[in-house]
C-alpha positions as CSV (number, residue, x, y, z in Angstrom):
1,X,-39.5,13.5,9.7
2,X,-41.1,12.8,6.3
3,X,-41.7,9.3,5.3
4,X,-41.1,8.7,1.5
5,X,-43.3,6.4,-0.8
6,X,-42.6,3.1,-1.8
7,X,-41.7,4.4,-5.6
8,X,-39.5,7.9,-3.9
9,X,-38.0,5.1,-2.0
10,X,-36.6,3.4,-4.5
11,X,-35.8,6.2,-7.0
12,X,-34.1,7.5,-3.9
13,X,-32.0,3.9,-3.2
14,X,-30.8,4.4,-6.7
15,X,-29.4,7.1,-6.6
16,X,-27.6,6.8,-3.7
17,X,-26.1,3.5,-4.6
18,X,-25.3,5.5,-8.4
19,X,-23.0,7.8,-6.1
20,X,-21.9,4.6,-3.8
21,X,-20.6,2.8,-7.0
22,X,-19.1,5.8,-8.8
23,X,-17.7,7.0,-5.1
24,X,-16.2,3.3,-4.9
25,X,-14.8,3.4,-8.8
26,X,-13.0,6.5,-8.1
27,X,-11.5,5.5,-4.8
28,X,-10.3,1.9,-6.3
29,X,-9.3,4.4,-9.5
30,X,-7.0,6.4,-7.0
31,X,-5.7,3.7,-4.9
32,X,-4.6,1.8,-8.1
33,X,-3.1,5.1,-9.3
34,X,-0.7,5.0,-6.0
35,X,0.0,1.3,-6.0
36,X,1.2,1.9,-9.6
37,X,3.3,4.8,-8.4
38,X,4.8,3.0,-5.6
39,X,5.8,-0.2,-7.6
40,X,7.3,2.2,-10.1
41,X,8.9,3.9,-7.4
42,X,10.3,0.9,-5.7
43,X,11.6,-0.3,-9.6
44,X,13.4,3.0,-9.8
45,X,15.4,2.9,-6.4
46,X,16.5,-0.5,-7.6
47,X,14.6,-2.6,-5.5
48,X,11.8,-4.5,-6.0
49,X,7.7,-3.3,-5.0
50,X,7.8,-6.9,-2.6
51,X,11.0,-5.2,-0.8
52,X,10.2,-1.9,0.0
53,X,6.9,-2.9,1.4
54,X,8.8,-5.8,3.4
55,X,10.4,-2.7,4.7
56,X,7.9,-0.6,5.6
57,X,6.3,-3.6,7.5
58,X,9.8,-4.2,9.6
59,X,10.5,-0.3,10.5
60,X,6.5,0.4,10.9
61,X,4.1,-2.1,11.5
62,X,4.4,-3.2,15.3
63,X,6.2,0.3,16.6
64,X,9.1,-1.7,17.6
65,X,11.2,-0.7,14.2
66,X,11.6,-4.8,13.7
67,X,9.0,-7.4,13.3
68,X,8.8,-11.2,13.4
69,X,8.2,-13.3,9.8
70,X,4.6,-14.3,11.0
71,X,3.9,-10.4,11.5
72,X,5.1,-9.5,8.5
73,X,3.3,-12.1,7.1
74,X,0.1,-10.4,8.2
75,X,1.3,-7.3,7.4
76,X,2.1,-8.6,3.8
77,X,-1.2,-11.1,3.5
78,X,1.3,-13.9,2.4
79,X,2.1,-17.0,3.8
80,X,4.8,-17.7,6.0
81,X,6.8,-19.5,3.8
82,X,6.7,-17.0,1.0
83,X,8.0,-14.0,3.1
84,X,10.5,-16.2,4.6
85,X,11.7,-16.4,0.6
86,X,11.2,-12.7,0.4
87,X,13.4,-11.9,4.2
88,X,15.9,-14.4,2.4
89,X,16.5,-12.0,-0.6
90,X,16.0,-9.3,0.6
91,X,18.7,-9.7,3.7
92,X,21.2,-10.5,0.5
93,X,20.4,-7.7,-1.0
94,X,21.8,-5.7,2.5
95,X,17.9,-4.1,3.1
96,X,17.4,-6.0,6.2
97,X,19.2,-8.3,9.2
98,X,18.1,-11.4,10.7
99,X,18.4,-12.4,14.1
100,X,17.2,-15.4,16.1
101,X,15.2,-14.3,19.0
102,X,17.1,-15.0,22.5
103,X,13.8,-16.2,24.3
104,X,12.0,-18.4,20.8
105,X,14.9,-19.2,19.1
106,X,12.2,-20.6,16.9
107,X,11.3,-17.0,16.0
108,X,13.2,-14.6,13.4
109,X,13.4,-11.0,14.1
110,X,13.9,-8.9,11.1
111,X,15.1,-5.4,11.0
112,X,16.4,-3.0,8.5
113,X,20.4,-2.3,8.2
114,X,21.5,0.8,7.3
115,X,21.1,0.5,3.7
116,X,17.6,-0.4,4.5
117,X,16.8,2.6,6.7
118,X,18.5,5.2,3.8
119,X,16.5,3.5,0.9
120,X,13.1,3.4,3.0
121,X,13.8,7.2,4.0
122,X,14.3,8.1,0.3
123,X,11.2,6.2,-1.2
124,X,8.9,7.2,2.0
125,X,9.9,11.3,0.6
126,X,8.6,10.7,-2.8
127,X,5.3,8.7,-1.8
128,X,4.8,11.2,1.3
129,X,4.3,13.7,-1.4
130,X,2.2,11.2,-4.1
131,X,-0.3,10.9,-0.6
132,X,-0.6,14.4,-0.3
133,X,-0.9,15.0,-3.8
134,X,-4.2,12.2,-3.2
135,X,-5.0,13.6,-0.4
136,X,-6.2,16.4,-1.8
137,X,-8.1,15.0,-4.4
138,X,-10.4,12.9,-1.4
139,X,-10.9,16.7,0.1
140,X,-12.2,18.0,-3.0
141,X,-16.2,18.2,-3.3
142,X,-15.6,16.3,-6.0
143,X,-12.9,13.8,-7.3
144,X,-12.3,14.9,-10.9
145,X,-12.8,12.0,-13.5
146,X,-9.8,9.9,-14.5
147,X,-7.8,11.2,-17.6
148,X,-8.8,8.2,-20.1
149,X,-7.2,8.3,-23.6
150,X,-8.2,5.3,-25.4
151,X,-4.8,3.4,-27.3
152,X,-5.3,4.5,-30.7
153,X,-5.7,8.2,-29.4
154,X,-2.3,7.4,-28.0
155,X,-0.3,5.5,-30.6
C-alpha cells in the first residue's frame, strides 16, 4: 500500500469531497424532482400531498395495512396533534376510517376505506413508474446534469 504525501493528501481529500458535494447536489436535485411530482400528483387526483402520504403510511408503514396516530406521526415527522387534524379531514373526505382500539380505547386505529385503497392504488401506478424512471438515472455511471433554463430564457 502506498502512502501519499501530506500535499497528495489533501489534493486527494478535495477531490473526493468535489464528487461527495456534487454526488450530494444531484441526489437532493432528484429527490426534490420526485417530491414535486408526487405533490403534483396528489393535486391532480384531487387530494391533497399531506393525504396521500397519510395513506401510504396507514396501508404501508407497520405491515398491518392500518396504523395508530402516534405511528403515523413518526411516519409523517409531525406531532400528534397535527396528524390527528390531518386523520380528521382526511376520514371526511371518505380516504380513511377511524376506529377506537378494543384493548386502549385511548388509541385510534386508522385504516383506509375503499375510496382510500382505489385512490392509493391509482397514485402508487404513476409514482411506481416516476421511481423507475429515477431509478435509472442512480444506475447510470453518471447522473446527467439538471436541465436549467434561467426565467428570462423562459418568458
Amino acid at each position: 500500500m502506498q502512502l501519499l504525501s501530506g500535499k497528495r493528501m489533501q489534493e486527494k481529500d478535495r477531490h473526493d469531497m468535489k464528487d461527495v458535494i456534487h454526488d450530494l447536489a444531484q441526489f437532493r436535485y432528484l429527490l426534490r424532482k420526485f417530491l414535486r411530482f408526487s405533490e403534483n400528483a396528489a393535486r391532480e387526483a384531487g387530494i391533497t400531498p399531506q393525504q396521500h402520504q397519510l395513506m401510504l403510511g396507514v396501508a404501508g408503514f407497520t405491515g398491518r395495512k392500518s396504523a395508530n396516530v402516534s405511528e403515523l406521526a413518526e411516519f409523517l415527522q409531525e406531532r400528534h396533534h397535527s396528524v390527528v387534524g390531518l386523520v380528521e379531514r382526511a376520514a371526511q373526505a371518505g380516504l380513511v376510517r377511524r376506529t377506537q382500539d378494543t384493548i386502549d380505547r385511548r388509541v385510534v386505529n386508522v385504516s383506509l376505506t375503499k375510496s382510500g385503497e382505489e385512490m392509493l392504488a391509482k397514485l402508487s401506478k404513476l409514482h411506481r413508474a416516476e421511481i423507475n424512471r429515477i431509478r435509472a438515472l442512480f444506475s447510470a455511471d453518471e447522473m446527467p446534469p439538471p436541465a436549467i433554463v434561467s426565467r428570462r430564457k423562459a418568458e
